[in-house]
C-alpha positions, 0 to 999 in steps of 0.5 A: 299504339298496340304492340306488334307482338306480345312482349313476352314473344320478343327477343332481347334487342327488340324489348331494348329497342321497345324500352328506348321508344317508351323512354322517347315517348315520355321524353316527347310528353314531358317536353309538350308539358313544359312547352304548355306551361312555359306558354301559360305562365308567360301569357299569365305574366302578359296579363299582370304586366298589362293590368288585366289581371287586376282587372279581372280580379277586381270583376270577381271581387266585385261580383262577390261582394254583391252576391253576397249582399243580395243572397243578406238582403233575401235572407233578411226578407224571408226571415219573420220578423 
């Protein structure tokens, strides 16, 4: 939000008082960054409590182990012999 006027032009009780409003606007942020990771963490506990967790992880592991065995395969098939 722009300034009405440069700080350089302001008196002494409107740069305090445009200090307390930045102090109150951080204050507001770092709240929504708690709040946001408060609400993550506790879905991510929902998950791990539900199972889906393993599950996903179980998905990936899977899809890993067989890329990893397909990119073998076509290496071997293109490698001369």
């Amino acid at each position: 939000m722009p300034l009405p006027k440069d700080p350089k032009d302001m008196n002494l009780d409107e740069l305090r008082m445009l200090i307390e409003f930045r102090k109150l606007e951080l204050k507001m942020e770092f709240q929504e960054v708690r709040h946001s990771l408060g609400l993550g963490s506790r879905i991510l506990k929902a998950f791990k409590n539900s199972g889906i967790l393993e599950g996903i992880q179980e998905s990936f592991q899977k899809k890993a182990s067989t890329k990893s065995n397909q990119d073998a395969k076509s290496k071997e098939e293109t490698e001369p012999q």
